[in-house]
Steps between C-alpha positions, in 0.01 A plus 500: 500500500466650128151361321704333221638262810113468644422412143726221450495371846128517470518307174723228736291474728177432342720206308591389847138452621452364183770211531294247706309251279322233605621117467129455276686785257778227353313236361617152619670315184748258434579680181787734491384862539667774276525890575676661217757249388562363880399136609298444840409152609140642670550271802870538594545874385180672640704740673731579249210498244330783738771739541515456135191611452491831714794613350333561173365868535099516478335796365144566551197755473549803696324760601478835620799631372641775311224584218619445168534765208396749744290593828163369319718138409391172648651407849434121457597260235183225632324339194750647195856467621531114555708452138723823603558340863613192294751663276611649821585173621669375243687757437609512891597135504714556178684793701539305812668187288737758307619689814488269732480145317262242514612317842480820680215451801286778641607513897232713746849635646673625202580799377629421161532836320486378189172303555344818688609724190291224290205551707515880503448465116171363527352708750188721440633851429505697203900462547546142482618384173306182493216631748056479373596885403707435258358167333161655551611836325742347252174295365381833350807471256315175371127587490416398862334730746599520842279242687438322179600099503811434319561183327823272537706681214383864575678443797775361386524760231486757812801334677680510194480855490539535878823308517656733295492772761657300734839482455582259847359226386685467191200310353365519175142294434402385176127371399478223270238594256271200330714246751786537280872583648758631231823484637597752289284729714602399782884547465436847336329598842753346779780549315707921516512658185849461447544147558220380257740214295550339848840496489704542854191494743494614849189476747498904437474488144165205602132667650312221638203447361106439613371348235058472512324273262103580532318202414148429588475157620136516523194659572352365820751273550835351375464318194610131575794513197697760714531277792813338413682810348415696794659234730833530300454873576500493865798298481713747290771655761495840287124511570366791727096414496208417306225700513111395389201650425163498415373777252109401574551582868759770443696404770877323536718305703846401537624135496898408607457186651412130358405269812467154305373441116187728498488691841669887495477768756450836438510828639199743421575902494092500637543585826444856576712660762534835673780748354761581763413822663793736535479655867 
């Protein structure tokens, strides 16, 4: 077997062992439950809600792999890499809902090429487009160190950069400075160069677009006049996830689910797990 199939099977299986959650993990509500755009009643849809759920790709700490920026690099991303781990994931889910679409469900059995080429993107090699490497590395371009915590829009502005490189994913990201969208913008950036007055469109003259809006919605907590907005936002079908974070604490988490007025779950990226070894 080559290591690039070890490395994505390996990635597979970990999500596997990772599918099981526990009834206590789904809080009981008789208000409708929302996972990017998609209505759950919590009682009648637990299983559906579940399968849901593990079919969004979680990134996390690592460690001992490959150093980074050379043989003297840091092998782990524990304690700085949470907000890279997060743009990770975001970034991931948008890929999965382009290529795939948004009803597509992970399956322990499949072998969906296009969802393994997804993962392979993220893995922790210096060849990965999307891998700690390259965010970590790209951060240099921006004033950030390698192992240095990166706010919400440095890594955003990294993506941005990183997308570019890719041409597969056919995705271009834009970052909404000062929470302002111009439209303008926005159609300059999806649109080809030679179809600019919008006249005879086809979905290859179109890039799909990621667009990120940093916005602190608090310091140690959300500030109560979000609430409401944010529950519109976890109802918007084009969403891919919400991310939060706390600049005190210096550490970040990623929200995609509503469970009732005020409840959310989250995944963290603070879980530190061994690199696959290549045998």
């Amino acid at each position: 077997m080559c290591v690039a199939t070890r490395d994505i099977m390996d990635c597979m299986f970990e999500a596997c062992l990772e599918a099981t959650l526990e009834p206590d993990d789904i809080p009981k509500t008789s208000e409708p439950v929302w996972i990017l755009g998609k209505r759950y009643n919590a009682i009648q849809d637990i299983n559906k809600i579940r399968q849901d759920i593990v079919s969004k790709i979680w990134i996390t700490y690592r460690k001992n792999f490959i150093p980074i920026g050379g043989n003297e690099g840091l092998t782990s991303d524990k304690g700085w890499g949470c907000m890279l781990r997060c743009g990770q994931m975001v970034l991931a889910q948008a890929l999965v809902s382009l290529h795939l679409g948004r009803d597509w469900l992970w399956d322990p059995q499949s072998k969906d090429q296009t969802y393994l080429k997804i993962l392979k993107k993220f893995q922790d090699s210096r060849q990965a487009p999307y891998s700690i490497h390259q965010i970590a590395l790209m951060g240099a371009s921006l004033g950030k160190g390698v192992g240095q915590w990166f706010g919400p829009n440095t890594v955003a502005q990294v993506l941005k950069k990183l997308v570019k490189y890719d041409d597969w994913s056919r995705l271009t990201i834009h970052v909404a400075l000062d929470n302002t969208v111009i439209v303008s913008d926005i159609r300059e950036l999806c649109l080809t160069k030679n179809k600019l007055d919008g006249a005879h469109l086809t979905n290859s003259d179109w890039k799909p677009l990621l667009l990120i809006v940093p916005l602190r919605l608090g310091l140690t907590e959300i500030n109560p006049i979000y609430i409401s907005g944010l529950q519109k936002c976890f109802q918007f079908k084009l969403q891919t996830k919400f991310g939060r974070h706390w600049r005190q604490a210096q550490c970040c988490s990623l929200f995609h689910r509503l469970c009732g007025p005020r409840s959310g779950l989250f995944r963290s990226p603070s879980y530190t797990k061994n690199m696959f070894r290549r045998r």
